[in-house]
Every structure is written in C-alpha cells, then in structure tokens.
C-alpha positions in Angstrom: 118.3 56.6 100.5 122.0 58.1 100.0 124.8 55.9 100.5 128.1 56.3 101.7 131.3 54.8 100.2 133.7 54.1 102.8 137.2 53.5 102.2 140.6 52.6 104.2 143.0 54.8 104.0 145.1 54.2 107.0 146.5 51.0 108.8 144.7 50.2 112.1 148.1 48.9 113.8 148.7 50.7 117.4 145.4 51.9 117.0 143.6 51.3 120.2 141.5 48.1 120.1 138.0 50.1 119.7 138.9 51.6 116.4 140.0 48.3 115.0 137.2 46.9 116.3 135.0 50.0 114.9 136.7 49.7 111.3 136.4 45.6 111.1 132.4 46.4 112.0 132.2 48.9 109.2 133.5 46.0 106.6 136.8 47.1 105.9 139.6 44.8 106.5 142.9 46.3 104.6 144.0 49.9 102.7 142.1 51.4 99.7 139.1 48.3 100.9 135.7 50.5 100.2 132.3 49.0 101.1 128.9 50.6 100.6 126.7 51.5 103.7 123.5 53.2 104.3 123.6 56.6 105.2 122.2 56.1 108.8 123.5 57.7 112.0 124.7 54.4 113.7 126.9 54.7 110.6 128.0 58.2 110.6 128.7 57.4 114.1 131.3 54.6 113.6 132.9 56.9 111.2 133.3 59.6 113.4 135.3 57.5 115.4 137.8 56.6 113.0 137.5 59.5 110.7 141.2 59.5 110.9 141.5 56.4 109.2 138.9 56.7 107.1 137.7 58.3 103.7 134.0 59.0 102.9 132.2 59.5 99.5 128.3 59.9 99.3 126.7 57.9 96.3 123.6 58.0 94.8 121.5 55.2 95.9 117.8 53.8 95.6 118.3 52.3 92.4 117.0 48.6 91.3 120.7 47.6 91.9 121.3 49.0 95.4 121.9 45.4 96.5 124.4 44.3 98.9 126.6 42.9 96.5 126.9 46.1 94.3 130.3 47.2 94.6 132.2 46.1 98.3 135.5 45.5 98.0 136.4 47.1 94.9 139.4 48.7 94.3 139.4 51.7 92.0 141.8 51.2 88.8 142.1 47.3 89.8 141.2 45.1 86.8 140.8 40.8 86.9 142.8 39.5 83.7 141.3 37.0 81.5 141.0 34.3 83.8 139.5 36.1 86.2 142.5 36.9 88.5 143.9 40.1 90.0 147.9 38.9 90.0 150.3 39.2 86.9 150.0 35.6 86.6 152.9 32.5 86.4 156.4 33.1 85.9 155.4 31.2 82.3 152.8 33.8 81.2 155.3 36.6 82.0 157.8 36.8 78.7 161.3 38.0 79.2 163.4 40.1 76.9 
C-alpha cells in the first residue's frame, strides 16, 4: 500500500479549532514535524481540510519495514550528535576563539 508523508508547514494559531484539532489527529504537533500515514481516504480527507497547512509526499510502502516506528517525526537535514542529542550541547563543549 502507498504511503503518504505528511508534513507541517504552517502554524495552526487562529486557525479555527477544527483544523487544529484535524492536524493534532493526523500526528503532527509543530513546523517541518512529518509522520507517515496510510494512503486511505479517511486520510486524504483530513488533509483536504488543512491542505493549507499541510505538505504531502507519497512513499513507497509495503516493505518488511513499513512499521509504525519507521520514520515519524523526522526532520529532514537534522542529525543527533554523539551522545545522541539534537542541541549544540553545554556552554563547555562549545570552544571560543
């Protein structure tokens, strides 16, 4: 089955409380979040309604790793240092010139 990779793209403030309800029931809860749903029409439906907000990418899918866990949440270009962190660390790891 093809999968659709939904991402955030724009803030849900003053948005009327159906599309922030709509985009928290989809799994996204800030900008550039993506989460991986099943191409199904209760989905295409949500994101109809908040197309606006909203950017959508079809993935291959039906492989042995189409689990749940695959990729939600990732953000494209962010990488987890060496302790398995996303921030720039202490003040004490940062050198200064």
């Amino acid at each position: 089955m093809t999968k659709l990779k939904v991402t955030q793209v724009r803030s849900v403030i003053h948005r009327p409380k159906d599309q922030k309800q709509t985009v928290r029931r989809l799994g996204l809860h800030r900008i550039r979040h993506s989460v991986i749903k099943d191409d199904r029409p209760e989905i295409r439906g949500m994101i109809a309604k908040v197309q606006h907000l909203v950017r959508v990418e079809e993935v291959p899918g039906g492989g042995p790793g189409d689990g749940p866990g695959d990729v939600p949440g990732d953000v494209p270009g962010d990488v987890k240092d060496e302790r398995g962190g996303r921030g720039r660390g202490t003040a004490r790891d940062r050198t200064s010139s």
